[in-house]
C-alpha positions as CSV (number, residue, x, y, z in Angstrom):
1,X,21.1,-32.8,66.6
2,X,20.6,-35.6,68.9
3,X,20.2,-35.7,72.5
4,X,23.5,-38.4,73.0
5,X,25.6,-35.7,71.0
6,X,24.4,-33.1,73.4
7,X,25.5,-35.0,76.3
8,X,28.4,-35.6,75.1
9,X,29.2,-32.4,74.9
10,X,27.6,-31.1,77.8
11,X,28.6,-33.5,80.7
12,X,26.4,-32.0,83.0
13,X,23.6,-31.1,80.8
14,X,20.4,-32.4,82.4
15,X,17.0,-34.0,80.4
16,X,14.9,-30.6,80.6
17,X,17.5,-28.5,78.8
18,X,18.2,-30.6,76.5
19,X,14.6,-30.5,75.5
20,X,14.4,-26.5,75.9
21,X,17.9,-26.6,72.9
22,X,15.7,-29.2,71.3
23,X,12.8,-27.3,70.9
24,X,14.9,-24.3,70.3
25,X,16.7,-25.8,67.4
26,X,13.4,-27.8,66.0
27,X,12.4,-23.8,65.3
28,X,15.2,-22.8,64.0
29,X,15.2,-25.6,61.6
30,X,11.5,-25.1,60.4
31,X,12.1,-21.4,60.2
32,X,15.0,-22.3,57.6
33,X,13.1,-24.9,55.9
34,X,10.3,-22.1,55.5
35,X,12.9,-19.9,54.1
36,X,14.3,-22.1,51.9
37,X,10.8,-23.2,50.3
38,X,10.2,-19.7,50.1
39,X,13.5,-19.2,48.1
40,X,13.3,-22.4,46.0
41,X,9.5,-21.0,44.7
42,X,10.9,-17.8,44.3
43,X,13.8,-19.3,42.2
44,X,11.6,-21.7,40.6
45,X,9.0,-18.8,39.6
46,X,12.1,-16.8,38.3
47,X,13.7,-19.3,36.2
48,X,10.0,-20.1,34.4
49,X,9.8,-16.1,34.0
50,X,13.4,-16.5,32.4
51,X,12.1,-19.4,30.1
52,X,9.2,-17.7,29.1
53,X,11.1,-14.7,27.9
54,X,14.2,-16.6,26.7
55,X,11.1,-18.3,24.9
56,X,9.3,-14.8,23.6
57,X,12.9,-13.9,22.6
58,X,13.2,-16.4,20.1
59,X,9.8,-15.7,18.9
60,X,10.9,-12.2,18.0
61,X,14.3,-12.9,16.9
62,X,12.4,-15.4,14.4
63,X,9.6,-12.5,13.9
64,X,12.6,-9.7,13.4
65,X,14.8,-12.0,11.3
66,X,11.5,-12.4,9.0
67,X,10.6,-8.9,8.9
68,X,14.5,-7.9,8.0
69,X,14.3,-10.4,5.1
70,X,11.3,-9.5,3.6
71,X,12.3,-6.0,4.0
72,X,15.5,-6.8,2.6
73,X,13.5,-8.5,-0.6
74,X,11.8,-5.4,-1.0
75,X,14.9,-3.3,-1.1
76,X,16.1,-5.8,-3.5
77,X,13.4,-5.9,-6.1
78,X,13.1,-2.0,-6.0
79,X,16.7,-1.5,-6.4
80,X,16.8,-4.1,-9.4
81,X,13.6,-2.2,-10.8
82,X,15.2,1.3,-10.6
83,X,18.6,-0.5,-12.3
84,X,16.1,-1.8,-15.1
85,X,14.3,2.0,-15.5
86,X,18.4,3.3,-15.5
87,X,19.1,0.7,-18.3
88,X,16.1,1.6,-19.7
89,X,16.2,5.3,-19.9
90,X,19.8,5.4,-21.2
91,X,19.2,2.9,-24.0
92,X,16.1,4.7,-25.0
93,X,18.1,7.6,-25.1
94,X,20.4,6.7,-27.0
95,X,18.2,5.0,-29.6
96,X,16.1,7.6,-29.9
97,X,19.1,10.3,-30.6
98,X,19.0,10.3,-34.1
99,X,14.9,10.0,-34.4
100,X,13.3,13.4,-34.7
101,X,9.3,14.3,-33.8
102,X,6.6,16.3,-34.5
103,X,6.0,17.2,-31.0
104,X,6.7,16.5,-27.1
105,X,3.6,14.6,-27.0
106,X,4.5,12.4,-30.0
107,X,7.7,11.7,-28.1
108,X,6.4,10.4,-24.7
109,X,3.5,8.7,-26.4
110,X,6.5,6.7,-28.4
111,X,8.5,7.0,-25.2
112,X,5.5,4.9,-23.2
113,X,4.5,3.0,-26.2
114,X,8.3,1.5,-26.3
115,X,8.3,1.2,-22.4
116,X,5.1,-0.8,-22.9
117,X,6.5,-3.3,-24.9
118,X,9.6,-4.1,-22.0
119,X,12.2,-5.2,-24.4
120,X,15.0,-7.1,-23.2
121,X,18.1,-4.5,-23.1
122,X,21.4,-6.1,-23.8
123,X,24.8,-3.8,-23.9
124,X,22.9,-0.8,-23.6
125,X,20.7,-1.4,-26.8
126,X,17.2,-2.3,-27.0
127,X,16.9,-5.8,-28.6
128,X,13.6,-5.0,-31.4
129,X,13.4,-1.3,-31.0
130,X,14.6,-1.1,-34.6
131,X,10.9,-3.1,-35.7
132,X,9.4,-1.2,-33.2
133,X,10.3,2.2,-35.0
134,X,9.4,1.0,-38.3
135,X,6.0,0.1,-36.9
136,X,5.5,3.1,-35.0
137,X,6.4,5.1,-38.6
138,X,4.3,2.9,-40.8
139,X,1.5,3.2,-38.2
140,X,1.3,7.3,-37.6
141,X,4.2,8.9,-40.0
142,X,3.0,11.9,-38.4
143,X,4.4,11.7,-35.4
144,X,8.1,11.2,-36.9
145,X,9.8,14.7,-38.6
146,X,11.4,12.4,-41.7
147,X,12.7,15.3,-43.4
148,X,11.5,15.9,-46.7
149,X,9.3,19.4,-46.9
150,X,8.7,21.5,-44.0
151,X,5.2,22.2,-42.8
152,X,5.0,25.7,-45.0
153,X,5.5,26.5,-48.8
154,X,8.9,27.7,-49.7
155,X,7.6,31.3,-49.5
156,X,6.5,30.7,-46.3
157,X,3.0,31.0,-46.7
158,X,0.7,28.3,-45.0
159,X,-0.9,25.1,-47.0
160,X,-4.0,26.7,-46.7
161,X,-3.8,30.8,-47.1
162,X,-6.8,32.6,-46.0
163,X,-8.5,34.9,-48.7
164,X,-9.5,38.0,-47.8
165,X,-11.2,39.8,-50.4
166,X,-10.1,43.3,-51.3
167,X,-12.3,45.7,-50.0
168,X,-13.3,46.1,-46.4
169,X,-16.9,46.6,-46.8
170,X,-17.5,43.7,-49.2
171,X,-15.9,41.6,-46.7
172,X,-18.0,42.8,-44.0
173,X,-21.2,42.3,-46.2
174,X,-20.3,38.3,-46.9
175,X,-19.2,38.1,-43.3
176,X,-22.9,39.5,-42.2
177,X,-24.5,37.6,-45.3
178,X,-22.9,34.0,-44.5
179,X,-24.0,34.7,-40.9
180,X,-27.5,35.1,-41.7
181,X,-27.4,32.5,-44.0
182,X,-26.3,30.1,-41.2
183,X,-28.8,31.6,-38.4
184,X,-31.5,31.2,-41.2
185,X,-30.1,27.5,-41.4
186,X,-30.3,26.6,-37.8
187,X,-33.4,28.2,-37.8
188,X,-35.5,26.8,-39.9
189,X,-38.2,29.6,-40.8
190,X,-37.6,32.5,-38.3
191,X,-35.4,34.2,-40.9
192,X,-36.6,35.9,-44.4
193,X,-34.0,37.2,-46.2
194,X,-34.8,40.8,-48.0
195,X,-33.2,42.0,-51.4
């Protein structure tokens, strides 16, 4: 404001009031130009704060969006894993329907053996398990039931029957006589044998 507008008016304004309004407006103005500083830094120190985290946003969008890929990898590769153990297991199964063993442990050593070897598996079958068996068969037939005799004589006496001989006492006697003979052994010169 300028002293010729306050004349104008105020006709009958005289000089020393105009300079009280003056001075009374110069504060009023600096007090507003202090307020609006104030506000501008204020507004200047939020919208850096807002850049910054707009700013730490994107770094953990781009840290999240990372961390749900990779994650999203690993669900991949162990869901394609446990379809390739599925495929796996049935087509073992079913190859190995027909195929009879000596034992449980026979089995899962043929079971890992075969595992080992990570065939490709097309429509359910085992490309080369066919080799595989006659390898496995040629290498330890014992494993493998093939049929043929069973383990016992027809009677069903063992391979190797234990003799026993007929009397009690003569048993004993070579029982205690085959002992001494083996102490005697072991211990070369403790034992003396009477007769």
């Amino acid at each position: 404001m300028k002293k010729d507008e306050l004349k104008s008016i105020i006709p009958d304004i005289t000089g020393e009031q105009i300079d009280q309004l003056m001075k009374l407006h110069g504060t009023d103005i600096e007090r507003h130009k202090q307020q609006i500083a104030t506000l501008t830094a204020e507004r200047d120190a939020a919208a850096e704060k807002y850049y910054e985290a707009t700013a730490k946003l994107g770094e953990l969008d781009t840290e999240y969006k990372a961390k749900a890929e990779a994650a999203e990898r690993t669900a991949a590769e162990k869901l394609d894993g446990m379809q390739r153990e599925f495929d796996f297991q049935n087509a073992a199964h079913a190859a190995m329907a027909e195929i009879k063993f000596t034992s449980n442990a026979a089995r899962k050593a043929f079971l890992a053996e075969l595992r080992g070897r990570n065939f490709p598996i097309q429509a359910g079958k085992i490309i080369g398990f066919d080799e595989f068996y006659k390898e496995a068969r040629e290498a330890d037939p014992a494993a493998f039931d093939l049929g043929g005799y069973p383990s016992v004589r027809d009677g069903g006496d063992p391979r190797n029957p234990v003799t026993v001989p007929g009397d009690n006492a003569e048993a004993f006697g070579k029982f205690v006589e085959d002992s001494l003979a083996a102490q005697a052994a072991a211990d070369s010169g403790g034992w003396v044998r009477l007769t």
